[in-house]
Biopython code that builds the backbone (N, CA, C, O; Angstrom):
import numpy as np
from Bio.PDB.StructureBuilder import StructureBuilder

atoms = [
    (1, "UNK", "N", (129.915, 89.656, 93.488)),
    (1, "UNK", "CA", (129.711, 91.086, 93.626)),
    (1, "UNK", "C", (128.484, 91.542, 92.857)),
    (1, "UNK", "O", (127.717, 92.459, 93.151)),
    (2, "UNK", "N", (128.441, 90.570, 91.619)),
    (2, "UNK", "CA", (127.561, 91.855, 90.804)),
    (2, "UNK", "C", (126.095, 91.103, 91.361)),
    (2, "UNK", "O", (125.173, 91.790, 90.922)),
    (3, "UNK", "N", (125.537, 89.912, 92.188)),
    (3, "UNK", "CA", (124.531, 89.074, 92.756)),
    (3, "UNK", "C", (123.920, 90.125, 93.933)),
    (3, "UNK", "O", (122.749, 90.451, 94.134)),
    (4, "UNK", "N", (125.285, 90.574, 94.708)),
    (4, "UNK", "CA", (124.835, 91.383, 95.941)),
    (4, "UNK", "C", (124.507, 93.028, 95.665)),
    (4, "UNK", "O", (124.024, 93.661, 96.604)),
    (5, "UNK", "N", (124.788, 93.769, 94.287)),
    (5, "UNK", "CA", (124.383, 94.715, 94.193)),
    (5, "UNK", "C", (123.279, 94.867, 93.126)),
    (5, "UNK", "O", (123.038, 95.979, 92.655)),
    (6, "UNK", "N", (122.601, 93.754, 92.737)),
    (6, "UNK", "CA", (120.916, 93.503, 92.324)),
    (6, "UNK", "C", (120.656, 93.050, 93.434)),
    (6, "UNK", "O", (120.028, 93.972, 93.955)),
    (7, "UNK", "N", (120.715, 92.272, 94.129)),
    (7, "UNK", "CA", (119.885, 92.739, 95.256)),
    (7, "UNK", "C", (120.172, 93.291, 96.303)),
    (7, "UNK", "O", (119.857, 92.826, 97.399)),
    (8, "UNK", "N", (120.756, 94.267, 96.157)),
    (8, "UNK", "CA", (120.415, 95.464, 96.961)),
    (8, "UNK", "C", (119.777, 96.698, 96.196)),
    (8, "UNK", "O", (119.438, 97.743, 96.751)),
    (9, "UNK", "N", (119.674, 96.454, 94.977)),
    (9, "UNK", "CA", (118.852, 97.335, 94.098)),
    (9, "UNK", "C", (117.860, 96.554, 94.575)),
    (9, "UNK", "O", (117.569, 97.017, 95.678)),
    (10, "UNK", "N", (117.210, 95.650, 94.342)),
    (10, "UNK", "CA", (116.010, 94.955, 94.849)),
    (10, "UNK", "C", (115.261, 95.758, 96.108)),
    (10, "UNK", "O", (114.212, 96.403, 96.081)),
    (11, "UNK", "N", (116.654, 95.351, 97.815)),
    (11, "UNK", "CA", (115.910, 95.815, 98.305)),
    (11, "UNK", "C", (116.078, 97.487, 98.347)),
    (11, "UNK", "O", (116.462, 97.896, 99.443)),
    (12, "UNK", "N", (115.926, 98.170, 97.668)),
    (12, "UNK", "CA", (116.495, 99.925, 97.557)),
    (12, "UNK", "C", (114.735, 99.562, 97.404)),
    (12, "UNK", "O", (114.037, 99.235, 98.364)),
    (13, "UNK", "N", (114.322, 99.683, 96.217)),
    (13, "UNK", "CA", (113.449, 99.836, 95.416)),
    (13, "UNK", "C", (112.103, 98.972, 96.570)),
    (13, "UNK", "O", (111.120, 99.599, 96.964)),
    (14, "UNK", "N", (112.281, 97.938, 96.825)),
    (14, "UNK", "CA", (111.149, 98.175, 98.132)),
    (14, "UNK", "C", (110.782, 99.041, 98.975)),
    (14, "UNK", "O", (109.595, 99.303, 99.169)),
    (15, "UNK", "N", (111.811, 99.633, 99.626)),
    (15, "UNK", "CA", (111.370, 100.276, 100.785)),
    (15, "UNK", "C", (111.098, 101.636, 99.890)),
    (15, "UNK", "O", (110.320, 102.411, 100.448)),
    (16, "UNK", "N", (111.598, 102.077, 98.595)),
    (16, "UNK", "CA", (111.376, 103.669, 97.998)),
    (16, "UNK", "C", (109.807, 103.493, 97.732)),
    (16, "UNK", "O", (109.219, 104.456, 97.241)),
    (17, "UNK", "N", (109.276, 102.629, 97.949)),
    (17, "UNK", "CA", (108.208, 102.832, 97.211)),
    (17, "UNK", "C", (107.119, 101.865, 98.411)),
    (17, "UNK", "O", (106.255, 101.244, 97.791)),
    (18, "UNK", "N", (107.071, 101.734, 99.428)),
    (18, "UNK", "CA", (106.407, 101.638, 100.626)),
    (18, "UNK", "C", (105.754, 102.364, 100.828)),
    (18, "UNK", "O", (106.170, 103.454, 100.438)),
    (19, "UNK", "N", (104.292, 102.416, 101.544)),
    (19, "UNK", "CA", (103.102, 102.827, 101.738)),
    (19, "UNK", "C", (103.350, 103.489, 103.265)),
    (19, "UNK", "O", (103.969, 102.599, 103.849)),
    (20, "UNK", "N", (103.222, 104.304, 103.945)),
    (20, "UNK", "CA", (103.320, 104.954, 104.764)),
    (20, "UNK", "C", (101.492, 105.349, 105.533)),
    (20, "UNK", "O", (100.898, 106.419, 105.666)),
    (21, "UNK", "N", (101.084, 103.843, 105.904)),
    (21, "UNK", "CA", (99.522, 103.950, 106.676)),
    (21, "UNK", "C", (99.831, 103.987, 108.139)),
    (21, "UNK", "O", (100.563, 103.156, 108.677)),
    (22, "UNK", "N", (99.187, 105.081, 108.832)),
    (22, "UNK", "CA", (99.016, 104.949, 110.412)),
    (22, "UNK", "C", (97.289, 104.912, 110.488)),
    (22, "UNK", "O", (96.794, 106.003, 110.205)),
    (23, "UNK", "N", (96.358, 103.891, 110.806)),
    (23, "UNK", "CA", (95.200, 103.923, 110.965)),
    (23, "UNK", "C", (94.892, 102.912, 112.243)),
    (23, "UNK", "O", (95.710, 102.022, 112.476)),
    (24, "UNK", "N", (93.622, 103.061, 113.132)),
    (24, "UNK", "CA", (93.279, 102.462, 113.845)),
    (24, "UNK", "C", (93.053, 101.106, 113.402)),
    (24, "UNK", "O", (93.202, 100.845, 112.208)),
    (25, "UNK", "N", (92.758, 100.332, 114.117)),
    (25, "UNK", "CA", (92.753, 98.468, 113.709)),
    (25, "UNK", "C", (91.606, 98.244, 112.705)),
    (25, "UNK", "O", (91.601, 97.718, 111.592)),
    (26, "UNK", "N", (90.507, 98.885, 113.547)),
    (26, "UNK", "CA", (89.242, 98.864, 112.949)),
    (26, "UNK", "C", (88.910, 99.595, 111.508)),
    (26, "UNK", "O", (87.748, 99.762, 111.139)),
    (27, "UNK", "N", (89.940, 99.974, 110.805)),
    (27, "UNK", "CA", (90.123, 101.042, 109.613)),
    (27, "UNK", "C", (90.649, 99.976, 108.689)),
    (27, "UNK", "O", (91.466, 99.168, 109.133)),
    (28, "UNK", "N", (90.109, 99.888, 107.014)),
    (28, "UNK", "CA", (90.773, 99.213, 106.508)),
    (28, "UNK", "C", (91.201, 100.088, 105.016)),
    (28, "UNK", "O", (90.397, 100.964, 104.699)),
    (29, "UNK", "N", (92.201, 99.924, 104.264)),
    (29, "UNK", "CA", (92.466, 100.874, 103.219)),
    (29, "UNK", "C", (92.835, 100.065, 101.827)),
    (29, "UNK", "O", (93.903, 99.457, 101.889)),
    (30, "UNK", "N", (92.157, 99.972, 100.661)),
    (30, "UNK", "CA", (92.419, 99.555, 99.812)),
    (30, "UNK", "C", (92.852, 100.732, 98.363)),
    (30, "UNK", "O", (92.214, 101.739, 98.059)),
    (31, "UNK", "N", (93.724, 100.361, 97.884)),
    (31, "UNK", "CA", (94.398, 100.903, 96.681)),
    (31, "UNK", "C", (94.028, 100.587, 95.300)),
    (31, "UNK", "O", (93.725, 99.467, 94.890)),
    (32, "UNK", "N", (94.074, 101.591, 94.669)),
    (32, "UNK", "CA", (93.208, 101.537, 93.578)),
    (32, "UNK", "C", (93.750, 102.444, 91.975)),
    (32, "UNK", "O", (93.785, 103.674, 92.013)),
    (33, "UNK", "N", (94.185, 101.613, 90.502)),
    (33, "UNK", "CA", (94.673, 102.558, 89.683)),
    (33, "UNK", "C", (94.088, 102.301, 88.916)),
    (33, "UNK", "O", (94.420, 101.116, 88.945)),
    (34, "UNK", "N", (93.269, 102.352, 87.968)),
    (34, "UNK", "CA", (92.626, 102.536, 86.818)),
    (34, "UNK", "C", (92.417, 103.196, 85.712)),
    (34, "UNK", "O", (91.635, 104.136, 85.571)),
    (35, "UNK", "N", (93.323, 102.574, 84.661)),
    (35, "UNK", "CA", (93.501, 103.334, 83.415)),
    (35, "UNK", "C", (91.894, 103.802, 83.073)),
    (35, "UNK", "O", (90.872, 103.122, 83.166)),
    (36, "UNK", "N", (92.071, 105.307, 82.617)),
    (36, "UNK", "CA", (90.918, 105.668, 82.060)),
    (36, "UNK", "C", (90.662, 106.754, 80.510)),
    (36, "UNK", "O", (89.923, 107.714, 80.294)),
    (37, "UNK", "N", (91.652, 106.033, 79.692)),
    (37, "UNK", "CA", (91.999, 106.344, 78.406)),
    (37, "UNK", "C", (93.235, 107.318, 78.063)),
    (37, "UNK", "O", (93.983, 107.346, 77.086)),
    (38, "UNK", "N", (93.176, 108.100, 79.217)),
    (38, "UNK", "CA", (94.301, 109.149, 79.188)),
    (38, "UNK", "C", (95.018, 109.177, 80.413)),
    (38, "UNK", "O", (95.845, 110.087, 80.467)),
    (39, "UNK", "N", (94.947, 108.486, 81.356)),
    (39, "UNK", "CA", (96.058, 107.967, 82.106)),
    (39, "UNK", "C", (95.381, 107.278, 83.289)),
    (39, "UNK", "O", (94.172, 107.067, 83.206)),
    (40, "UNK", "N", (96.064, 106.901, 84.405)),
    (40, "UNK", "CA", (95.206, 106.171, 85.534)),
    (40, "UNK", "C", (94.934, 107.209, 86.710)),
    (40, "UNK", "O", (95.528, 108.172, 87.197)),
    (41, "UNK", "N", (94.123, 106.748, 86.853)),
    (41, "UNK", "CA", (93.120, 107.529, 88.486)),
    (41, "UNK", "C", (93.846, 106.368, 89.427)),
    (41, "UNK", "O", (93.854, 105.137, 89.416)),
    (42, "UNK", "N", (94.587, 107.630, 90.427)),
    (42, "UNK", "CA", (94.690, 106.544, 91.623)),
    (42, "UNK", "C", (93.976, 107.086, 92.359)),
    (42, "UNK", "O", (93.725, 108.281, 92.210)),
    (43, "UNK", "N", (93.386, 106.264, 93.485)),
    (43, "UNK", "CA", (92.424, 106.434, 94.302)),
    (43, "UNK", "C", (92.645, 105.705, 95.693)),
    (43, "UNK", "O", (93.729, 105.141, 95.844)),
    (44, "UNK", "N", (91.853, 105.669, 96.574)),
    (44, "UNK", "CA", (91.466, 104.965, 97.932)),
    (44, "UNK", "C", (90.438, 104.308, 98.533)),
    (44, "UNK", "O", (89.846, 105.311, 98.931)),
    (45, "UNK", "N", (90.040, 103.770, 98.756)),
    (45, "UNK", "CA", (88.579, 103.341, 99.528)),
    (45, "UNK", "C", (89.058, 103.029, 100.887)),
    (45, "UNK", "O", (89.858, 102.093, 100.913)),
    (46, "UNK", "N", (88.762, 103.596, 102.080)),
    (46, "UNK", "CA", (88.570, 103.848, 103.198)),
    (46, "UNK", "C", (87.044, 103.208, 103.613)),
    (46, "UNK", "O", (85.964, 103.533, 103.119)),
    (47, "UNK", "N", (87.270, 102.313, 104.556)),
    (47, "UNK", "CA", (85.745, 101.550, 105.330)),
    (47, "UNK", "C", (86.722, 102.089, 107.267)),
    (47, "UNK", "O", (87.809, 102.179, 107.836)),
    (48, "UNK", "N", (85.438, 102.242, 107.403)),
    (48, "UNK", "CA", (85.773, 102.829, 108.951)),
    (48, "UNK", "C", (84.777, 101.738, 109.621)),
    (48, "UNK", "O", (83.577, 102.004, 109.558)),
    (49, "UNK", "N", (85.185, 100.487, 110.282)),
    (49, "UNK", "CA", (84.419, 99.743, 111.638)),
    (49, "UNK", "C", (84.579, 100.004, 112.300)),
    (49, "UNK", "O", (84.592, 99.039, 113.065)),
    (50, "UNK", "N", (84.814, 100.962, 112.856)),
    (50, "UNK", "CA", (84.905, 101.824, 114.055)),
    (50, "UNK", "C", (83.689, 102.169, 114.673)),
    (50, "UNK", "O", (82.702, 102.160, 113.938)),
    (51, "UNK", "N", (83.474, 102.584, 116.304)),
    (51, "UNK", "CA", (82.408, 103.029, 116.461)),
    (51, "UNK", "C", (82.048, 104.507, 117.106)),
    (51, "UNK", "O", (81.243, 104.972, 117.914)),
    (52, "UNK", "N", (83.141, 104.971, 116.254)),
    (52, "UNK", "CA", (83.438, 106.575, 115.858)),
    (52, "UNK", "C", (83.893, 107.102, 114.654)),
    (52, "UNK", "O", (84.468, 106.399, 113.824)),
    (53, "UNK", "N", (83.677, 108.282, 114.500)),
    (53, "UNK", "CA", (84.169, 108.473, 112.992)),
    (53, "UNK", "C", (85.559, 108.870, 112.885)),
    (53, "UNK", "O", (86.000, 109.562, 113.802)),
    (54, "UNK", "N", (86.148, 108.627, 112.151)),
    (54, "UNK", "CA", (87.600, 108.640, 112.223)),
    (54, "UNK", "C", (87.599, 110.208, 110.896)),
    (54, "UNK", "O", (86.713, 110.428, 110.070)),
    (55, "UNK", "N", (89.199, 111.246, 111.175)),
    (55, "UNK", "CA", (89.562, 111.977, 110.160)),
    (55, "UNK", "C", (90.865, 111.470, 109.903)),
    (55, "UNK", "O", (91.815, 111.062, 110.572)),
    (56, "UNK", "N", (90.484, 111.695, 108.274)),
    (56, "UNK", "CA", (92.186, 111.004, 107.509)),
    (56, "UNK", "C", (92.601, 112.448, 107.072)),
    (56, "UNK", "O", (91.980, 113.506, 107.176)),
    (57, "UNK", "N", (93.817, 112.181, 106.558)),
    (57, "UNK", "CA", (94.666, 112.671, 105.958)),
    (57, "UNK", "C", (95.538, 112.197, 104.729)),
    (57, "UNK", "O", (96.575, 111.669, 105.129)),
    (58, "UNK", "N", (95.419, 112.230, 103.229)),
    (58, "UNK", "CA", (96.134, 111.564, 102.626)),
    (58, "UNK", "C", (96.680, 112.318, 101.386)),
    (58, "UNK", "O", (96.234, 113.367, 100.921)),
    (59, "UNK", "N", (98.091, 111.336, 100.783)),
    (59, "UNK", "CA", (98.500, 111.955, 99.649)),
    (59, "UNK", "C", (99.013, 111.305, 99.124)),
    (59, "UNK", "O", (99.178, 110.253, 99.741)),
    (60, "UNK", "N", (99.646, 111.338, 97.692)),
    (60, "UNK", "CA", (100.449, 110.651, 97.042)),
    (60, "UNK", "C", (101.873, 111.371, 96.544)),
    (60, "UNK", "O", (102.269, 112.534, 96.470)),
    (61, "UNK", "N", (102.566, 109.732, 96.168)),
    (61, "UNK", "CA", (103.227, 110.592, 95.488)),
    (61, "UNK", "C", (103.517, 111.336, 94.425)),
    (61, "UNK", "O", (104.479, 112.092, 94.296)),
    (62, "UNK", "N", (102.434, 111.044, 93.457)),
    (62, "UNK", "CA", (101.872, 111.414, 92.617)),
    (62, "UNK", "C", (100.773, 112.289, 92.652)),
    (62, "UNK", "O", (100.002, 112.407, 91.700)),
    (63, "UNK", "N", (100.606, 113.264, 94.313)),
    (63, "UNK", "CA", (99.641, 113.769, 94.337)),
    (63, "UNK", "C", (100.082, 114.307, 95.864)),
    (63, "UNK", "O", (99.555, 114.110, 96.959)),
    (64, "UNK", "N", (101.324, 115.101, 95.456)),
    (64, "UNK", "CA", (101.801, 115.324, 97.228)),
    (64, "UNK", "C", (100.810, 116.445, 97.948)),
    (64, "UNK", "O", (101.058, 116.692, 99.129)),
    (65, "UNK", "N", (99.938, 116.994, 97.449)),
    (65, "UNK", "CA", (99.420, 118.141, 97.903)),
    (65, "UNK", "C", (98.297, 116.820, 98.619)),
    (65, "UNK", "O", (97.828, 115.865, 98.000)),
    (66, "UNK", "N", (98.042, 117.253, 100.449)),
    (66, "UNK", "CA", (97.264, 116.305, 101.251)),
    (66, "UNK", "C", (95.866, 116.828, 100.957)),
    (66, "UNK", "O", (95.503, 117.965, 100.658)),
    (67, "UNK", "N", (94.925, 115.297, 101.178)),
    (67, "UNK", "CA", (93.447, 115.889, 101.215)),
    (67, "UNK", "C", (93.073, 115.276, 102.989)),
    (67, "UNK", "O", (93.682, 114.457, 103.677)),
    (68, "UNK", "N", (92.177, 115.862, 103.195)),
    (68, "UNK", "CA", (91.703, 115.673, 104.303)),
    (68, "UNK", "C", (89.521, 115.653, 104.375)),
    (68, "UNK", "O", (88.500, 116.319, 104.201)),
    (69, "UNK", "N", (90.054, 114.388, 104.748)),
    (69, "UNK", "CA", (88.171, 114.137, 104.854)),
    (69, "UNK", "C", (87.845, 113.348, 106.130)),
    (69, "UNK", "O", (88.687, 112.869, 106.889)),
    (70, "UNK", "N", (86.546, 113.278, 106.262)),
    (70, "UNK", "CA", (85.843, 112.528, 107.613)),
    (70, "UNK", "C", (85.570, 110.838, 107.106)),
    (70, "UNK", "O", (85.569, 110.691, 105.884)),
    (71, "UNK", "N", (85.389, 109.826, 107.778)),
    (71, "UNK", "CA", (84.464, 109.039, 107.643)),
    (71, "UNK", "C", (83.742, 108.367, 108.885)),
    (71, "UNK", "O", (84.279, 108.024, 109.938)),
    (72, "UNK", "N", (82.518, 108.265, 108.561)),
    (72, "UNK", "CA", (81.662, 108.257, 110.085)),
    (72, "UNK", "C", (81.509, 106.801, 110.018)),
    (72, "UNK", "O", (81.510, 106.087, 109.015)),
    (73, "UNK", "N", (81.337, 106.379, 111.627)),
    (73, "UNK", "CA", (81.295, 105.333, 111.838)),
    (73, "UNK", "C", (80.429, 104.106, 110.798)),
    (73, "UNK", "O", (79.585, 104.430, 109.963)),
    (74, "UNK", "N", (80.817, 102.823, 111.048)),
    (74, "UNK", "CA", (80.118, 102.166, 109.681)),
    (74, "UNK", "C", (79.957, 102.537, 108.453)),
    (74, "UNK", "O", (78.979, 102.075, 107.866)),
    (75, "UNK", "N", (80.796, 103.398, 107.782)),
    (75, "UNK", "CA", (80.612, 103.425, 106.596)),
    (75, "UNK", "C", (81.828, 103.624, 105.795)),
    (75, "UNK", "O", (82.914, 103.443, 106.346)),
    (76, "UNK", "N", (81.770, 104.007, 104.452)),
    (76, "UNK", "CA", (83.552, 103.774, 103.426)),
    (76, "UNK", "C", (83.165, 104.856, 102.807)),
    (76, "UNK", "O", (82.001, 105.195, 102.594)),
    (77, "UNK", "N", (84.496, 105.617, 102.401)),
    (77, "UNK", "CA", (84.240, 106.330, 101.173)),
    (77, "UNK", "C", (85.275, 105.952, 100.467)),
    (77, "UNK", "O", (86.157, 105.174, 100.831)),
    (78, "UNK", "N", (85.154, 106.651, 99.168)),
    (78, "UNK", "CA", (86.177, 106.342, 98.143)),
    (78, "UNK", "C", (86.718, 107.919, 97.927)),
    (78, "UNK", "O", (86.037, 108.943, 97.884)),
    (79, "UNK", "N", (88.039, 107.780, 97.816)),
    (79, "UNK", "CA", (88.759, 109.032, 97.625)),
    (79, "UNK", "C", (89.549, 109.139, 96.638)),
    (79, "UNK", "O", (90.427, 108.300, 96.841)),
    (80, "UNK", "N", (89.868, 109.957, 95.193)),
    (80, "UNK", "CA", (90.455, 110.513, 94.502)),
    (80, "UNK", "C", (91.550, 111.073, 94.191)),
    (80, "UNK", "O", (91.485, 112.227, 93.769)),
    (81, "UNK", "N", (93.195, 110.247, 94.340)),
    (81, "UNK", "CA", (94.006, 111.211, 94.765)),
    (81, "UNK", "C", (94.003, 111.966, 93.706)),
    (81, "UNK", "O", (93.496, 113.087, 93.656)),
    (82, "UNK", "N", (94.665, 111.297, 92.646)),
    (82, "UNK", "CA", (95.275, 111.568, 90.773)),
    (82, "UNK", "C", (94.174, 111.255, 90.128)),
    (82, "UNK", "O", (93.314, 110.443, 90.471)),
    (83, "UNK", "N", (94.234, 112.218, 88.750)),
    (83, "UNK", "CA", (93.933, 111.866, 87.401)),
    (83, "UNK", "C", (94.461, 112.078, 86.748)),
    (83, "UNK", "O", (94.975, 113.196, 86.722)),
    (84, "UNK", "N", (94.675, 111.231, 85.855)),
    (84, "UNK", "CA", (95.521, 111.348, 84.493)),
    (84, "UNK", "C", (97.211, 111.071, 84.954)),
    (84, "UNK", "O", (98.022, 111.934, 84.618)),
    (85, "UNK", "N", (97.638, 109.998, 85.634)),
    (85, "UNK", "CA", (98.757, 109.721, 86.009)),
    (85, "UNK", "C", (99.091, 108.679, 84.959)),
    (85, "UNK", "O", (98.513, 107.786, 84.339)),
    (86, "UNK", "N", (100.461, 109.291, 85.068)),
    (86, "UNK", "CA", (101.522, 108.629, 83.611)),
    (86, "UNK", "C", (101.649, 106.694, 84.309)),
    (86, "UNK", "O", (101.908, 105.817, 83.485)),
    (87, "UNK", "N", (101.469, 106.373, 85.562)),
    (87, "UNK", "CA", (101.615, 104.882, 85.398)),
    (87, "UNK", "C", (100.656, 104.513, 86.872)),
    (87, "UNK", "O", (99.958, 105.211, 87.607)),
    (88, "UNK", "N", (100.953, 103.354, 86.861)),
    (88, "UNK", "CA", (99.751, 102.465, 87.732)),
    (88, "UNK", "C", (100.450, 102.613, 89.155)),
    (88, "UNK", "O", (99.598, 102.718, 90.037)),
    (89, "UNK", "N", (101.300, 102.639, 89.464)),
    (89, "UNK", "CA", (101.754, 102.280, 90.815)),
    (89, "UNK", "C", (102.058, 103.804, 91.438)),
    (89, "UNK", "O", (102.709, 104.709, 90.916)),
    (90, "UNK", "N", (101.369, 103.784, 92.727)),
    (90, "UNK", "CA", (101.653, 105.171, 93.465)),
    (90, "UNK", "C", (102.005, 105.021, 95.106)),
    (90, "UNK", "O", (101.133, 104.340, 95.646)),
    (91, "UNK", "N", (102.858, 105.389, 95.877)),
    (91, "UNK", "CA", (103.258, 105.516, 96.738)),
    (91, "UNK", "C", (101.931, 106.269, 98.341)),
    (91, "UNK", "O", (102.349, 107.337, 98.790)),
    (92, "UNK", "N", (101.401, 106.064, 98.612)),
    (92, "UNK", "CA", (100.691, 106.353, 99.602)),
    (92, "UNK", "C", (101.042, 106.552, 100.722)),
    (92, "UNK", "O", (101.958, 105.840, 101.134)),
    (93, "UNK", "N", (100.410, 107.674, 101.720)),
    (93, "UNK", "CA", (101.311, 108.458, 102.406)),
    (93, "UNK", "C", (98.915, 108.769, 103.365)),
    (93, "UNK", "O", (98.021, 109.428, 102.835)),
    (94, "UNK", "N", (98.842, 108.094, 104.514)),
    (94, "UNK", "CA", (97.640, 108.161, 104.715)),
    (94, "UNK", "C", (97.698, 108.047, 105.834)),
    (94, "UNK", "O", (98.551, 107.211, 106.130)),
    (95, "UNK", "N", (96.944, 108.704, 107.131)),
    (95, "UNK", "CA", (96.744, 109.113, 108.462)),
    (95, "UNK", "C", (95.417, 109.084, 109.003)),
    (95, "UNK", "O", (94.745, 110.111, 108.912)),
    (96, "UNK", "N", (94.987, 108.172, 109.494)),
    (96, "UNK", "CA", (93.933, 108.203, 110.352)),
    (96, "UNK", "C", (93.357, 108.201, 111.350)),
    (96, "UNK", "O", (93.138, 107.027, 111.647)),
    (97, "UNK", "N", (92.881, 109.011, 112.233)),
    (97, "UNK", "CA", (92.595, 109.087, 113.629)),
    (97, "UNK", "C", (91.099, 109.576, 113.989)),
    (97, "UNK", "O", (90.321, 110.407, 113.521)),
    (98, "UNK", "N", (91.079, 108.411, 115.325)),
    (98, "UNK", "CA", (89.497, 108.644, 115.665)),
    (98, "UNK", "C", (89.145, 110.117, 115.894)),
    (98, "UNK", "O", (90.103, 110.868, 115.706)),
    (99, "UNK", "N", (87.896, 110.763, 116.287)),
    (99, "UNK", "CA", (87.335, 111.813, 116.581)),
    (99, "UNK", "C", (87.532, 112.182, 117.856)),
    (99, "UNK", "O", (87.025, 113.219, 118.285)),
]
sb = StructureBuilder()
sb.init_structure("model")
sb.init_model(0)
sb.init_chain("A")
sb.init_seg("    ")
for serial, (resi, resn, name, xyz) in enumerate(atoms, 1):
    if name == "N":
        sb.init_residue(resn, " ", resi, " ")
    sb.init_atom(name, np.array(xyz, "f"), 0.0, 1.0, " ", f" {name:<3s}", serial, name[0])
structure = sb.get_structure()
C-alpha cells in the first residue's frame, strides 16, 4: 500500500507541473531560470523556422498574467516571464500560431 501511494504521488506531481506548448513543428521553445542574486528570472527563447512569422502567447505559473509578442520568420527572441522568483522550476503555459 504505502509503494502504490508514492507513486502515485510521483505520478500527481508530473502531470501538476507539465508544460502546456501548442506551436507549429517549425517553432522551437527552450526554458530558462537563472538565479540573479535576488531570485531567478524565468524566461523563454522562441526561434521561429518558419517561413512566416508566427504570434505567441505566453505565461507562467509564476507569472499568470499572458504576454503576447510576434516573431518573424528566421529569427528567435528571448522573452521574460518572472523576476525575482522564489525557485527555479516554472510551469509554462505557451501558444503559437502562424500569421
Amino acid at each position: 500500500m504505502r509503494t502504490l501511494a508514492v507513486l502515485g504521488l510521483i505520478g500527481f506531481a508530473s502531470v501538476a507541473y507539465a508544460d502546456a506548448v501548442t506551436t507549429p513543428d517549425c517553432v522551437s521553445v527552450r526554458k530558462s531560470a537563472d538565479y540573479r542574486g535576488y531570485g531567478y528570472t524565468h524566461a523563454i527563447h522562441v526561434t521561429n523556422s518558419c517561413d512566416e512569422a508566427i504570434r505567441c502567447t505566453a505565461s507562467a505559473d509564476s507569472a499568470p498574467d499572458p504576454i503576447r509578442f510576434e516573431v518573424r520568420a528566421g529569427q528567435a527572441v528571448d522573452k521574460t516571464l518572472k523576476i525575482g522568483a522564489p525557485g527555479s522550476s516554472f510551469e509554462l503555459t505557451l501558444r503559437c500560431e502562424k500569421r
